[in-house]
VOBA-1610 file (N, C-alpha, C; in pm, whole numbers, padded with zeros to 5 digits, always signed):
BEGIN
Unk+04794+20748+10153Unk+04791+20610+10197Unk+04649+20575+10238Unk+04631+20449+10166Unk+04484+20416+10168Unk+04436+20404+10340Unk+04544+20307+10399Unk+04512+20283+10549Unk+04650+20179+10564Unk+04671+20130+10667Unk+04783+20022+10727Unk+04765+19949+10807Unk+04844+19814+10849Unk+04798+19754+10926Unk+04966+19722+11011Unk+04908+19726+11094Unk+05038+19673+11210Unk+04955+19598+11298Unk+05071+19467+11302Unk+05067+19347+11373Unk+05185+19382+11484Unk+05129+19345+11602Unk+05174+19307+11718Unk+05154+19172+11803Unk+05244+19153+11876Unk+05262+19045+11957Unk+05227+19087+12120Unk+05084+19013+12182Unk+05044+19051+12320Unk+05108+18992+12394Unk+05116+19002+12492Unk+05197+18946+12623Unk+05180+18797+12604Unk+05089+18738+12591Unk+05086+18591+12561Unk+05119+18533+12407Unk+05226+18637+12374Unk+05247+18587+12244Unk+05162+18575+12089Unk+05050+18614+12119Unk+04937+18622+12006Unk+04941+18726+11905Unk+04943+18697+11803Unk+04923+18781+11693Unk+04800+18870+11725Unk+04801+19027+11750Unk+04717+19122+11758Unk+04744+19231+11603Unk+04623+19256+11567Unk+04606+19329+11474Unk+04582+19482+11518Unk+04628+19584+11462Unk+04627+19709+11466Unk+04571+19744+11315Unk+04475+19828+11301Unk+04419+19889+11211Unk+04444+20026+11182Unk+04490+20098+11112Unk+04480+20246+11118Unk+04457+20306+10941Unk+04321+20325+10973Unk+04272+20384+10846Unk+04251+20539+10814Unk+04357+20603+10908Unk+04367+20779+10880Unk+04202+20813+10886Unk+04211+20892+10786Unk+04041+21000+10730Unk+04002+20951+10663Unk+04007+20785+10609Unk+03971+20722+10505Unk+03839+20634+10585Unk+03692+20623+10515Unk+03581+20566+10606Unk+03626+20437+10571Unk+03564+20298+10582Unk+03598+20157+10549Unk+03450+20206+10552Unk+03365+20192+10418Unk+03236+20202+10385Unk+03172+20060+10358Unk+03285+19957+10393Unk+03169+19799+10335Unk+03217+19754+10416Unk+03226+19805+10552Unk+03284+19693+10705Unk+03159+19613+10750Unk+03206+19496+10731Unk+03074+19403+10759Unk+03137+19318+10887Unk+03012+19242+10951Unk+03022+19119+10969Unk+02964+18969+10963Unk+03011+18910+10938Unk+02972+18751+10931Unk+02995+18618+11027Unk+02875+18599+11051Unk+02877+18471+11174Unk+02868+18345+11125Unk+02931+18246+11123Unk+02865+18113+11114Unk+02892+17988+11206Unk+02832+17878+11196Unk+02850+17816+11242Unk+02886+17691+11190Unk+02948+17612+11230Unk+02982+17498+11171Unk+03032+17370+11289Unk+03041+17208+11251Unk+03074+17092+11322Unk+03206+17090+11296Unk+03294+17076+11369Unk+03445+17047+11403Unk+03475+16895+11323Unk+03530+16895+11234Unk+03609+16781+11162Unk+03726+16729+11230Unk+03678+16651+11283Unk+03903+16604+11394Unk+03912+16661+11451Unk+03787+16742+11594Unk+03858+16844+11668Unk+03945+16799+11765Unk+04086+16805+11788Unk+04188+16833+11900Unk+04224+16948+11879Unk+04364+16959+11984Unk+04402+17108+11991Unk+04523+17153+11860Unk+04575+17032+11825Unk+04637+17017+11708Unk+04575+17079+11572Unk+04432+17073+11532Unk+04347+17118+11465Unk+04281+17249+11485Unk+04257+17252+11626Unk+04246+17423+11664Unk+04340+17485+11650Unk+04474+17459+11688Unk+04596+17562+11669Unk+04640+17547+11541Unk+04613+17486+11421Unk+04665+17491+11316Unk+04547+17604+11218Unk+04401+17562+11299Unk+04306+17651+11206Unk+04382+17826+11275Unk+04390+17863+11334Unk+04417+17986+11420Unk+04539+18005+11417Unk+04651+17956+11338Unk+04776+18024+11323Unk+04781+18054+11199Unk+04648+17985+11094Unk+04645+17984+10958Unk+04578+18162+11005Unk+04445+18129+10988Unk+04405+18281+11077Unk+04493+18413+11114Unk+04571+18381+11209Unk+04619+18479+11237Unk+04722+18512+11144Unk+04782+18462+11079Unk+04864+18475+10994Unk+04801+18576+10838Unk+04703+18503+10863Unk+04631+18530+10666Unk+04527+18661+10721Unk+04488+18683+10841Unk+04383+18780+10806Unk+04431+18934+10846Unk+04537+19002+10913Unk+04620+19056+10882Unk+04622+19156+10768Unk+04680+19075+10665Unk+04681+19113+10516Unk+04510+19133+10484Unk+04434+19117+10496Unk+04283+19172+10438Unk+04222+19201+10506Unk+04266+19288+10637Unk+04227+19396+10708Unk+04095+19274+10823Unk+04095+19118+10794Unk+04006+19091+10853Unk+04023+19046+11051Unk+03942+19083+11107Unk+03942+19078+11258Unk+03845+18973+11272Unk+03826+18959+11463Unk+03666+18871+11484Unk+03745+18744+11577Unk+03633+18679+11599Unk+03668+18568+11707Unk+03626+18404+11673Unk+03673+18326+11782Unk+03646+18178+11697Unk+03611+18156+11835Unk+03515+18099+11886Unk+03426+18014+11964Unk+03446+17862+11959Unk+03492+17813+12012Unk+03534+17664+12012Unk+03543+17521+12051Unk+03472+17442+12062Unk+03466+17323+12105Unk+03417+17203+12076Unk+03445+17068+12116Unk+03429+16957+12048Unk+03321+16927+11937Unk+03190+17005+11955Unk+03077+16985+11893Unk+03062+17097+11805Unk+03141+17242+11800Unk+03060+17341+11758Unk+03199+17414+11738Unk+03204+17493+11633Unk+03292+17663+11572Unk+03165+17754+11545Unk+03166+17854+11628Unk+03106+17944+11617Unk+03217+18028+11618Unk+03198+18080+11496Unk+03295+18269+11488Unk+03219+18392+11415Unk+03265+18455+11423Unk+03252+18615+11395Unk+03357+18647+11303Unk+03374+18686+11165Unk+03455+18748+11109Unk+03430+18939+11076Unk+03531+18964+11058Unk+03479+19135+11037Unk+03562+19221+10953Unk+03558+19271+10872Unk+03633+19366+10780Unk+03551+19421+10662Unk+03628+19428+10564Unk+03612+19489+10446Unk+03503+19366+10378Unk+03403+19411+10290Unk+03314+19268+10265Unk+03337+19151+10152Unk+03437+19225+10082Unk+03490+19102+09961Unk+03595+19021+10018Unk+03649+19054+10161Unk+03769+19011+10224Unk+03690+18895+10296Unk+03565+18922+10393Unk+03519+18851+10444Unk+03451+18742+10377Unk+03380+18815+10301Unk+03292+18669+10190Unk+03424+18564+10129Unk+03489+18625+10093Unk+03611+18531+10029Unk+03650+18440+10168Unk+03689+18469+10223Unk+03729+18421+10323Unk+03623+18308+10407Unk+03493+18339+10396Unk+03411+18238+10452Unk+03374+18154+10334Unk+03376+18187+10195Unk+03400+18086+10085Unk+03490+18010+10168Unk+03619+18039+10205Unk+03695+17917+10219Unk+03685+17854+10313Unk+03627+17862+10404Unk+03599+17807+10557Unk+03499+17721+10495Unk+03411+17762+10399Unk+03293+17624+10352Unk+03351+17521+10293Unk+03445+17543+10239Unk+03520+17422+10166Unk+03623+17374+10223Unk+03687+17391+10344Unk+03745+17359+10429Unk+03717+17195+10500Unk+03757+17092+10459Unk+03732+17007+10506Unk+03736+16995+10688Unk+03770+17073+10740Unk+03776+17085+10863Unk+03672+17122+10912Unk+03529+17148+10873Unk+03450+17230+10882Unk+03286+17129+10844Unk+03209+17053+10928Unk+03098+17022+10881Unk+03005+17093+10897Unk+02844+17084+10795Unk+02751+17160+10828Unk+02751+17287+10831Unk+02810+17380+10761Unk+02857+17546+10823Unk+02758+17624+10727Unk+02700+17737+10806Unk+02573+17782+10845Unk+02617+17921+10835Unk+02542+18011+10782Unk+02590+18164+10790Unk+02441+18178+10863Unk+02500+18239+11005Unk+02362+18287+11098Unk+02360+18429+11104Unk+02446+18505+11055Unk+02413+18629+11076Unk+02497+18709+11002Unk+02442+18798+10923Unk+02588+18899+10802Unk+02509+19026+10857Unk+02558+19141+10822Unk+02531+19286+10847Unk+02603+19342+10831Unk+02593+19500+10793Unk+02718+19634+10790Unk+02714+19669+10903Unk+02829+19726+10934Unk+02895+19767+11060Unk+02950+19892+11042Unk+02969+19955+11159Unk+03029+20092+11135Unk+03152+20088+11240Unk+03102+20021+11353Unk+03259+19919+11410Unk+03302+19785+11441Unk+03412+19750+11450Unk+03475+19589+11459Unk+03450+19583+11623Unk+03391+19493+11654Unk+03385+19413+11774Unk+03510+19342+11827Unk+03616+19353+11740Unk+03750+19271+11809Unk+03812+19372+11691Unk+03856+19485+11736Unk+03958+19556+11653Unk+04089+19475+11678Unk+04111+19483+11753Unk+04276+19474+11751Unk+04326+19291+11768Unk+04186+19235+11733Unk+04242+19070+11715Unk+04271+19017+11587Unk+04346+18964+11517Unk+04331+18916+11369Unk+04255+18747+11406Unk+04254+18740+11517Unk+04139+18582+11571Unk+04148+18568+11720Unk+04063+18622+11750Unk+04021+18618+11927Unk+03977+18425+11893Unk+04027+18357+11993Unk+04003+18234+12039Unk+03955+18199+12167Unk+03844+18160+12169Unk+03721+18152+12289Unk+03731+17983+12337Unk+03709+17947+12468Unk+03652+17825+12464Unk+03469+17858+12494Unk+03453+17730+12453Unk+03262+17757+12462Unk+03259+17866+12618Unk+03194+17917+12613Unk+03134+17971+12779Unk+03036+17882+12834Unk+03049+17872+12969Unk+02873+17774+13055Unk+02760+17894+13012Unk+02745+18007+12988Unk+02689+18118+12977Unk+02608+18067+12781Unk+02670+17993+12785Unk+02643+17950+12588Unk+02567+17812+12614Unk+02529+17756+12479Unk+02442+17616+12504Unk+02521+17506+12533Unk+02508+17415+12607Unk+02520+17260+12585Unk+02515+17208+12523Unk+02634+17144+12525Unk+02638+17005+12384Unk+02436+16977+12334Unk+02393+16944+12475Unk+02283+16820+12468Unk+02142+16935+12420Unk+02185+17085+12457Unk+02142+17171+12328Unk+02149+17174+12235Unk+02262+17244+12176Unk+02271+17187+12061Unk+02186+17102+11930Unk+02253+17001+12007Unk+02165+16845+11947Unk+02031+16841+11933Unk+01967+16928+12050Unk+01841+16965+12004Unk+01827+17095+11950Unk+01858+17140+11877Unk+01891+17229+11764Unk+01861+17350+11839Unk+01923+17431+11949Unk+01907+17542+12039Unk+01996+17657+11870Unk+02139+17605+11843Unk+02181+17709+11778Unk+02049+17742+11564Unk+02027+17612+11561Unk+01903+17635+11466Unk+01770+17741+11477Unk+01737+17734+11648Unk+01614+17839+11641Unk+01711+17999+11702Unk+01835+17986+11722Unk+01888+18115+11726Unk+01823+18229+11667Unk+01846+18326+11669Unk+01768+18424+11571Unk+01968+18512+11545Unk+01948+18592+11412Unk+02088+18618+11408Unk+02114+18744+11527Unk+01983+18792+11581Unk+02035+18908+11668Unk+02091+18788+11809Unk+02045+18715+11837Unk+02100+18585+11945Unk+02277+18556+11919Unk+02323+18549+11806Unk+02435+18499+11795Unk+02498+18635+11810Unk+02466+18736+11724Unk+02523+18869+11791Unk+02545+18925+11906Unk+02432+18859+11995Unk+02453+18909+12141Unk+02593+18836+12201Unk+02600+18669+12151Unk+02730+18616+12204Unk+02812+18662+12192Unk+02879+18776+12056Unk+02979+18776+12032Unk+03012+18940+12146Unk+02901+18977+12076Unk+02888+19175+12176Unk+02944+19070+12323Unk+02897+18978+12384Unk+02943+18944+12512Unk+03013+18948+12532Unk+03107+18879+12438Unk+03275+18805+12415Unk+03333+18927+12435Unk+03316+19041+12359Unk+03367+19189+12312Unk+03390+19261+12458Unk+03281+19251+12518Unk+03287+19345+12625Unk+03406+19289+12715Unk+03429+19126+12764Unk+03527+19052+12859Unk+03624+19081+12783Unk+03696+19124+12690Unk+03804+19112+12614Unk+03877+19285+12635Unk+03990+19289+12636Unk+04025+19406+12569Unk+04046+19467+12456
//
């Protein structure tokens, strides 16, 4: 058996991903950051992008987190790398999605949110301001900058 995946349900009801890949390496575990402008953001639109998520990434071994709020989706995806690229193909064509920006890709040797199939963040005060932003704070990011947000996220999380 190549590897398996078991889904569980956390105390708050959330789809958690379990990974178990035996003695088998995952030799193209990547990750991918981008960013993008919220199309119609309410919570109606957040919980429909993130049940699609949790539902679909599961099946292609993909993990990672979504960063969230009126002005800004910042996420982290992570898995296998034809799973992930496919998958952020579709987030670009996603009408839900303006402006979206790949700030940071790399190989990995571990997942920063193993056991989430979509960790869901609200912005942190610890992250930029809208009125940042706007003055393009996430543009002069550097991709090790957006990495540090997520390593942040990683550590508060279980």
């Amino acid at each position: 058996m190549k590897g398996a995946v078991r889904i569980r349900r956390s105390r708050c009801g959330v789809r958690r991903l379990d990974l178990y890949c035996g003695s088998h390496a995952v030799t193209d575990l990547i990750q991918l950051i981008y960013s993008s402008k919220p199309f119609g953001f309410d919570d109606a639109a957040l919980n429909g992008i993130l049940s699609i998520a949790r539902w679909n990434n599961p099946r292609e071994a993909i993990t990672g987190a979504l960063i969230c709020r009126h002005d800004l989706y910042l996420q982290l995806l992570e898995g296998p790398q034809a799973a992930v690229e496919k998958r952020y193909a579709s987030i670009a064509r996603d009408k839900r999605h303006l402006d979206v920006v790949k700030r940071a890709f790399r190989p990995v040797t571990e997942r920063l949110f193993p056991n989430w199939a979509m960790r869901d963040d609200p912005s942190r005060s610890w992250m930029w301001t809208a009125e940042e932003i706007d003055a393009g704070a996430l543009d002069r990011a550097t991709p090790e900058d957006v990495i540090a947000i997520f390593q942040r996220l990683a550590a508060e999380v279980d």
